[in-house]
N, C-alpha and C positions, 0 to 999 in steps of 0.2 A: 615751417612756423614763421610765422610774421610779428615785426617787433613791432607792428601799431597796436597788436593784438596781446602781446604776448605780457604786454607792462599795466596793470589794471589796478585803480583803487579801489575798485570797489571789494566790500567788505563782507565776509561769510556769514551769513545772518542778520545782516542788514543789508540787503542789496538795494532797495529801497528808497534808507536811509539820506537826507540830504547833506551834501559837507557840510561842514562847518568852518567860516570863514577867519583865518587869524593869519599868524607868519609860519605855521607849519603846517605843512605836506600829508596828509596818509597816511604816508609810508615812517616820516618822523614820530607819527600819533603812536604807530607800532613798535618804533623803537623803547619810547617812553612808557609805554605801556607795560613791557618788557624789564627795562630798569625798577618800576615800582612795585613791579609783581614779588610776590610770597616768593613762591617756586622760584625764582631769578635770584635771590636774599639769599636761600635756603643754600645755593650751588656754592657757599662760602666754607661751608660746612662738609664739602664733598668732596672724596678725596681724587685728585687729577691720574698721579701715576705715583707717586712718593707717601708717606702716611704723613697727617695734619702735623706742620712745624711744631718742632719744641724751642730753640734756641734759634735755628738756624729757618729765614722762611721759605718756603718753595711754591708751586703753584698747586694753589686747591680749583677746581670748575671754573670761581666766580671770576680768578684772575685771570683765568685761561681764556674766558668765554669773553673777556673785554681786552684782550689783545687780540683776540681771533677778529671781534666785530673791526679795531682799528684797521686793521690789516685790509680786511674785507672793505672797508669803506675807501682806503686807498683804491684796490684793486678795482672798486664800479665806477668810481670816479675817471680813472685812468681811461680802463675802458671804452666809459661813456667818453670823453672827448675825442680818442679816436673814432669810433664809429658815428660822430657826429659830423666830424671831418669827410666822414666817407662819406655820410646817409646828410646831409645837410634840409633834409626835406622832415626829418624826424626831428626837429628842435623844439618842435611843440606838441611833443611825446612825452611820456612819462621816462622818456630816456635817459634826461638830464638827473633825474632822481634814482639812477641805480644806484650811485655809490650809497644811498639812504636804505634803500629797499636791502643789499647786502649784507650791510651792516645792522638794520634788526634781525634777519636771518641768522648771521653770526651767534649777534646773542640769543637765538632761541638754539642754535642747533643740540646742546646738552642740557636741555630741560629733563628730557626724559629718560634720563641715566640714573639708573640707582646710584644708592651708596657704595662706597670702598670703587672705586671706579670700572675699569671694565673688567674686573674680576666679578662685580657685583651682577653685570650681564650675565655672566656665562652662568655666576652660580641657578641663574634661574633659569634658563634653558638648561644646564645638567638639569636639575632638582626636578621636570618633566618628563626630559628623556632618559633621565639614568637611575634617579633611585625614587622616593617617594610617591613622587609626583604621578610617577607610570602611571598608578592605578587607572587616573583621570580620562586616560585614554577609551575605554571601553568602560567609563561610569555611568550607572543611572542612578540620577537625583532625584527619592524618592520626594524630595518638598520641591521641585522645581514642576516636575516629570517628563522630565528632555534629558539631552546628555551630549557630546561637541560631535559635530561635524568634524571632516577628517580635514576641511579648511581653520576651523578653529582650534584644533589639536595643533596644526603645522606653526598657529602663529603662538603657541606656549615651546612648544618644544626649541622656537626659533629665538625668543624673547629679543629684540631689538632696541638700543638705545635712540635710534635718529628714528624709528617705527612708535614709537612710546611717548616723542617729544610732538608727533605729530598728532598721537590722539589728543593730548594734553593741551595743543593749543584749539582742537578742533570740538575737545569732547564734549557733549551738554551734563559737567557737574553740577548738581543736584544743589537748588538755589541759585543758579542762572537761567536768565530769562532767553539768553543766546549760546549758542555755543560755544565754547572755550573760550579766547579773549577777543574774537570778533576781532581778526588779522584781518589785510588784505588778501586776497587773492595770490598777489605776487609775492608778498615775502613768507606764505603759507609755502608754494610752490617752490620755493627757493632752499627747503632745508631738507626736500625728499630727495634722497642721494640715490636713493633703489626704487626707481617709482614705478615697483609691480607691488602683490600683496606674497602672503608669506608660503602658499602654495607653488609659487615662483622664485623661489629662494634660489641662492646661487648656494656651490658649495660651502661656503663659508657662513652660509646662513642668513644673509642680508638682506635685507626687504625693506621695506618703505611706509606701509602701514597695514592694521588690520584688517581684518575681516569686517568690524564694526567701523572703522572707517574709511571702507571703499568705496559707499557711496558719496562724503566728500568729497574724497578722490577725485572722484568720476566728476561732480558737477564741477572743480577746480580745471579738469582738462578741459572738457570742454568749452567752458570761458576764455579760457585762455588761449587756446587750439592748440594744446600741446599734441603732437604727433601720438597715436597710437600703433603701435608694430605687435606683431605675433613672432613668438619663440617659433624652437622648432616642434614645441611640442603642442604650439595652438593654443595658447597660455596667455590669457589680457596679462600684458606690458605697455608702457608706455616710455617714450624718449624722457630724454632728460631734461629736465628744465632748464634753458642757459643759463640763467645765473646761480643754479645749483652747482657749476663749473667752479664759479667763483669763489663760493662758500667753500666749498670743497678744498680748495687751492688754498686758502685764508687758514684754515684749520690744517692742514699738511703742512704749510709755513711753518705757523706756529710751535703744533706742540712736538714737531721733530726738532725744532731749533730752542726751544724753551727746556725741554726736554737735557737735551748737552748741559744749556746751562748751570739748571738745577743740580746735573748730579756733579761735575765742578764745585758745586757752593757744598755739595755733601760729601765731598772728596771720592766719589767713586770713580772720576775721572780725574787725572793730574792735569795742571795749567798748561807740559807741553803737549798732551794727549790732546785736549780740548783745542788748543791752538793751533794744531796739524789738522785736528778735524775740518776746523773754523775757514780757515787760511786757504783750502785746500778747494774752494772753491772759486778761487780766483786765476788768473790767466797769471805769468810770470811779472811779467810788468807791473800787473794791479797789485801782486805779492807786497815788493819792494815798496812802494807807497805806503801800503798799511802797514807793515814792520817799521817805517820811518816813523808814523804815526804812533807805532807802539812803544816804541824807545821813548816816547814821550810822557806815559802814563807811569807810573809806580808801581800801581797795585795791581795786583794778579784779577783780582775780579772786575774790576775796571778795564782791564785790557782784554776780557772776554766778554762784555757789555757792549764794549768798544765792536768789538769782531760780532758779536751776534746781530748789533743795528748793520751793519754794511754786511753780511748773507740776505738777513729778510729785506734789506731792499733790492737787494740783484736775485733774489725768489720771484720778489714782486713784480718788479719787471715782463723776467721772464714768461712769467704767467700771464701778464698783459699782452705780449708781443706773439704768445700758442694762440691764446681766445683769439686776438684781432685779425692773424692769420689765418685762422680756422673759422672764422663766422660762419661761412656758408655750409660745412658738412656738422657745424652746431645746431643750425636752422635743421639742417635737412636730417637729424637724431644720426647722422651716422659718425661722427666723431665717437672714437674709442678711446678706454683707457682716462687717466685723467690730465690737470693741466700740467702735472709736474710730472709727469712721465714723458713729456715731450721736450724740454727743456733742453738744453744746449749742452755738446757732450761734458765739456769740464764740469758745468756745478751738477749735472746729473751723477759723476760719479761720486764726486763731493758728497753727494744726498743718498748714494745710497749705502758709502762708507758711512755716515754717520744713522744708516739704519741698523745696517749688519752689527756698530757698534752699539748702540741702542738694544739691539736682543741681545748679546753675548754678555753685557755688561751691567746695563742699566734694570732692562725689566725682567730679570733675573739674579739681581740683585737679594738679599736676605731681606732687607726690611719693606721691601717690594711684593716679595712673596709670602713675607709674615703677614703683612695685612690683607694677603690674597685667602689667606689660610683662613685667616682669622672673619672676616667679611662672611667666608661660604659659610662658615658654619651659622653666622648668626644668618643671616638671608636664609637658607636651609631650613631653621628651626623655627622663623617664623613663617613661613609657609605653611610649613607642618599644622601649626596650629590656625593660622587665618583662616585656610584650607577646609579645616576639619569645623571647624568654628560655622562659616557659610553654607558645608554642605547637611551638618547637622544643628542649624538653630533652636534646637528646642533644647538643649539641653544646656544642666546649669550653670557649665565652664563657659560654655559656648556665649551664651546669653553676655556673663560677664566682659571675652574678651568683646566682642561685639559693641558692646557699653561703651567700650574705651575708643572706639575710630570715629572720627569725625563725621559729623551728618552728612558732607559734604558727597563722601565716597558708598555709595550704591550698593552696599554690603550686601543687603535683602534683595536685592532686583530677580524680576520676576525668572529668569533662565539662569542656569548654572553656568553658560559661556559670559554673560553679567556680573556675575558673582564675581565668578573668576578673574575677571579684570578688574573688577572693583577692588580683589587685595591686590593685584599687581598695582595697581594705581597708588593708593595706598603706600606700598614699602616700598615701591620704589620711588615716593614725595620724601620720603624721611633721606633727613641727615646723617652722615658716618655718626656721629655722637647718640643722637635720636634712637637708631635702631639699636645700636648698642646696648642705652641704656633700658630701653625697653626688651631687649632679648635677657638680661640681667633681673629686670622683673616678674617675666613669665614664668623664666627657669626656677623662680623662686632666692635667684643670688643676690637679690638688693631688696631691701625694702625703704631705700631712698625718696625723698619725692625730689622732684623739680621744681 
């Protein structure tokens, strides 16, 4: 893959189209785009890893997703000037504009995450493969008169949040004249971390987009020249996008190190626990320095404020100094694994003490698993009903819930794999509060309005 090739403005649905001359970039136009968007608003209202503050705040999506983009604009920046250093012929490439291109990436990459976070995921891959939902597998839809391919079954059973952000910026919702919000090329390509479809799933179930959007896909690679490779099973795959590295690495930063913070401010971790975590990344020397530093602060949260700015920048680093070393087996798709698994042995054990710490403690936590509990059930029940609602429109419950989804989302479309995605689209645009209070509706438990 080649970086003259591989950095493109041009725009999905308008290829066409002619720039527009002002002091921003494409790839800025993307960003801002991003920031005014509905869906982008909405991620304030979505729960990260902890349930929405009461007294004490912690991080919901929206906060998450605009530390992930800073980070990420660090990191293309950085990047970009070493490889500009190297490649001094590419200065009048869209190269200089990575740290821009990364960073709306950033901010799209949890667009298409349900609510209650990624409990919200799974409740919807179980709710296919485990109870209700089976049926769908081996259904015929007497108003549609089709029923899913066994590619289209893989991509509900699989449901994916970074596969779901991808239809969402790419999809033709109903009253657009283009498709989704008419990205670039590049910072489209930038937030598929799994870029095969969901028939190629890993075990863990990961995939990159659907069935309904692989032939984006497809026209996005080959613009770009992204590498195409074969599993061993003869399975379209494709390499990964280099600065999908990036994004990637930004959001690992992030929410493993935001993560410590938050449960500190929630006392599920104590100030020495957090600060052995924190500290514990540094060589003995750089120790000494910061505890000098720390003697100078008062407050217990400020002195982990303190410690969490000096990890994400020696992350950040790091992560600069893999990619920069690694260009050539980045180009060439054969780089493995990600950029923080390559990282220098001390902050690598650092990172993965503070993961080990993280499952034993934080995302097994009670109030963690309350809204996990509580999430399935509601995602579950309205399935239940979307579900049943789409596959039998004529009838007069049906009709009503129907009434209530926004024109936007393709309820009626003419196939039942349409349908189908049209309520995944749907419940998972709604907010923790949103579904909630509309799961409280249906069941007949409020008759509140908004």
């Amino acid at each position: 893959m080649k970086w003259e090739q591989l950095l493109s403005n041009k725009r999905l649905g308008q290829e066409k189209a002619p720039h527009r001359e002002d002091d921003r970039s494409e790839f800025q136009r993307d960003f801002d785009r991003l920031i005014f968007s509905a869906p982008f608003r909405r991620l304030q209202n979505k729960t990260q890893v902890f349930p929405l503050p009461g007294s004490i705040f912690v991080h919901n999506r929206l906060t998450h997703s605009l530390e992930v983009s800073s980070v990420g604009r660090s990191l293309g920046n950085d990047v970009s000037r070493l490889l500009l250093e190297r490649h001094p012929h590419l200065q009048k490439t869209h190269l200089t504009e990575m740290g821009s291109i990364v960073s709306a990436a950033c901010l799209a990459h949890d667009l298409g995450n349900p609510p209650f976070g990624h409990s919200g995921e799974r409740a919807i891959g179980a709710y296919f493969s485990e109870e209700n939902g089976r049926k769908y597998e081996s259904y015929f839809c007497d108003e549609t008169g089709d029923s899913l391919t066994p590619e289209q079954w893989q991509d509900l059973v699989h449901f994916e949040g970074n596969a779901n952000a991808f239809r969402l910026l790419t999809h033709h919702f109903k009253g657009r004249r283009e498709g989704g919000f008419v990205m670039t090329y590049s910072t489209l390509a930038s937030i598929v971390k799994y870029p095969y479809p969901s028939s190629q799933a890993s075990k863990k179930g990961k995939f990159g987009f659907f069935q309904s959007e692989l032939p984006d896909y497809r026209k996005i690679a080959q613009e770009l020249g992204i590498k195409k490779v074969r599993n061993a099973q003869g399975g379209e795959q494709y390499a990964r996008y280099p600065l999908v590295y990036l994004v990637e690495a930004a959001d690992d930063i992030c929410y493993q190190i935001m993560d410590i913070e938050d449960a500190h401010k929630l006392k599920i971790l104590t100030t020495e626990e957090t600060t052995h975590l924190l500290i514990s990344f540094f060589d003995e020397a750089k120790q000494q320095e910061i505890k000098a530093r720390l003697s100078t602060l008062d407050d217990a949260n400020e002195q982990i404020v303190y410690l969490r700015s000096v990890v994400i920048s020696l992350l950040e680093s790091e992560c600069v100094r893999v990619f920069t070393e690694n260009e050539e087996r980045i180009l060439d798709g054969t780089f493995e694994g990600s950029l923080i698994d390559h990282i220098s042995p001390t902050p690598d054990r650092a990172y993965r003490q503070c993961v080990e710490t993280s499952v034993a403690k934080i995302y097994h936590a009670r109030m963690v698993v309350d809204i996990e509990i509580a999430g399935h059930k509601v995602i579950t029940r309205l399935l239940d009903l979307m579900l049943e609602a789409v596959t039998h429109s004529d009838r007069t419950y049906s009709r009503i819930l129907i009434s209530r989804v926004s024109p936007q989302y393709e309820i009626l479309a003419p196939t039942l794999y349409e349908r189908m995605l049209a309520v995944l689209d749907y419940i998972s645009g709604m907010t923790d509060v949103f579904a909630l209070d509309l799961y409280r509706k249906v069941t007949g438990m409020s008759l509140a309005t908004v």
